[in-house]
Structures are given as structure tokens and as C-alpha cells.
C-alpha positions in Angstrom: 12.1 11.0 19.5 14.5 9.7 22.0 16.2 11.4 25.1 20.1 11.4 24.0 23.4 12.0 25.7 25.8 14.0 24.8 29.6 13.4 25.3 29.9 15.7 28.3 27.1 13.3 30.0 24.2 16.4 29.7 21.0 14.6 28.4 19.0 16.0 25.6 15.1 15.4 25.1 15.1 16.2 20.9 11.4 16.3 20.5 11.0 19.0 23.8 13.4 20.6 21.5 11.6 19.7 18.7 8.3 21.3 19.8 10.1 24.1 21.6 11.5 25.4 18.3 8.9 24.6 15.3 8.1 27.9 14.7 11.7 29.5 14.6 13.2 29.8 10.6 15.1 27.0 9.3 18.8 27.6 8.2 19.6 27.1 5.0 18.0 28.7 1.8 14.6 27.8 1.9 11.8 30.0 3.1 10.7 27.5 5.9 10.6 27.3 9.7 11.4 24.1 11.6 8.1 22.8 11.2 8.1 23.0 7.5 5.6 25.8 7.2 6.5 28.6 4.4 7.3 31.7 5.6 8.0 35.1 4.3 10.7 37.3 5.4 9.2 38.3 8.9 8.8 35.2 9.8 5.0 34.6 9.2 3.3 31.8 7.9 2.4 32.2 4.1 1.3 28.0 3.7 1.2 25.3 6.3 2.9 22.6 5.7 -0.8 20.8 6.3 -1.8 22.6 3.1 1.8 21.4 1.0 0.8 17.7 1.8 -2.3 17.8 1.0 -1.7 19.5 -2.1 1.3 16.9 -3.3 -1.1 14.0 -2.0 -4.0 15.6 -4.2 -1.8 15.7 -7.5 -0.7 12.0 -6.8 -4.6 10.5 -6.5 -5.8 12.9 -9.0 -3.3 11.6 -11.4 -4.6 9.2 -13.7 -1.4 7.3 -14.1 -1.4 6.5 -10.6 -4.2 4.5 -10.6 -3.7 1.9 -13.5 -6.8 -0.3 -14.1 -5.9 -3.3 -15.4 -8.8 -5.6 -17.2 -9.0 -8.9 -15.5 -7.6 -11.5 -17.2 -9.2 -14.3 -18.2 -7.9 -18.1 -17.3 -7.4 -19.7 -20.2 -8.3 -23.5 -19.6 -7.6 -26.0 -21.5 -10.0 -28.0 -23.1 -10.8 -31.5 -21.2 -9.8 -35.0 -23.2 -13.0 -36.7 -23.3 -12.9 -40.2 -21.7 -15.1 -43.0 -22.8 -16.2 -44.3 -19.4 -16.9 -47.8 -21.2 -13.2 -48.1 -21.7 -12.2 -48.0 -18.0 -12.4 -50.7 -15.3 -14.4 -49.7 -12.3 -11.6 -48.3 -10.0 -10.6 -46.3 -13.1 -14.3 -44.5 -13.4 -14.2 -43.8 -9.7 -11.2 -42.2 -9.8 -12.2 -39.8 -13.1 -15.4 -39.3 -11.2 -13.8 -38.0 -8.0 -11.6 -35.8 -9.9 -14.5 -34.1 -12.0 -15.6 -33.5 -7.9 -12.4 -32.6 -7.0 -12.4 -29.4 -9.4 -15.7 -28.4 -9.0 -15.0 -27.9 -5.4 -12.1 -26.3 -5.7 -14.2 -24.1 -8.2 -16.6 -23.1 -5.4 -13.7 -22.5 -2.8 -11.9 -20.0 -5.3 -15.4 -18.3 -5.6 -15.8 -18.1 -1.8 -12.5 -16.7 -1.3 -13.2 -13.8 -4.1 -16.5 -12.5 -2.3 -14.5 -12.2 1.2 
């Protein structure tokens, strides 16, 4: 936290404050201190609030629902036209060629970039 200044020009360190009154009860209806601990009516500590997180944080992960597995989906490719390289001229062919390249590289790129 920040040191603040109040209208009468007095300045306020809030987390001095902060860790100066964590232990004193909270107001308001709930059975806490300042900290976040439950108490009981003296004032002692009944649960930390250590133990309240990691009990909300152990319902969360433990819950099935929270961790959705999905199936991976699989690409649906169509299929390739197939191309009679007799039918081409020669700048034709060396372009299909390249492009059979072309996607098998790609192909080993997308591979590399899953293992990482």
C-alpha cells in the first residue's frame, strides 16, 4: 500500500496500519479479525485464513467440471484433385511440384512447434 494524505496535511502509511492492526476484530457481523482469520468471541483464532484459501482452492481443482478435457479435434482435409502431370507444360509441373514441398514443410514446422 501507499503512504496517503489526509485533508489536514497528516500523512498516513495504510499498510503500517495495516500490519499494526491484523489481529484486532473486524466490524461488521462476521466472526473475522482484520486479517481475515475466524475468530470466536474472545477474539481467538478458530481458522486461518491460510486454511479458508486453501480449502476454497482445493474444492475448485478437485472439481471435475473445472478441468474440462476436451478430445482433440481432428483436421479435416480435404481430399487433393489429382493432376495429370502429362497435361501441364513444364513451368506448370514446377510450380505443382513446389507446392507439394511447400505443404510438407509447413507440415514439419507445425510438428516442431507442437513438441516445444
Amino acid at each position: 500500500m501507499a503512504i496517503h494524505r489526509t485533508a489536514m496535511g497528516k500523512t498516513i502509511d495504510m499498510s503500517a496500519l495495516q500490519s499494526k492492526n491484523e489481529r484486532t476484530r473486524a466490524v461488521g457481523n462476521m466472526k473475522v479479525n482484520a486479517r481475515g482469520d475466524t475468530i470466536d468471541g474472545t477474539g481467538r483464532v478458530i481458522k486461518p485464513v491460510t486454511a479458508k484459501v486453501t480449502d476454497n482452492y482445493a474444492q475448485t481443482v478437485g472439481n471435475r467440471s473445472a478441468h474440462v478435457k476436451r478430445p482433440p479435434q481432428q483436421k479435416i482435409q480435404p481430399d487433393k484433385p489429382k493432376i495429370d502431370l502429362n497435361e501441364l507444360t513444364q513451368s506448370e509441373r514446377e510450380l505443382e511440384e513446389s507446392m507439394d514441398d511447400d505443404v510438407e514443410i509447413e507440415k514439419i514446422k507445425a510438428q516442431e512447434t507442437k513438441k516445444k
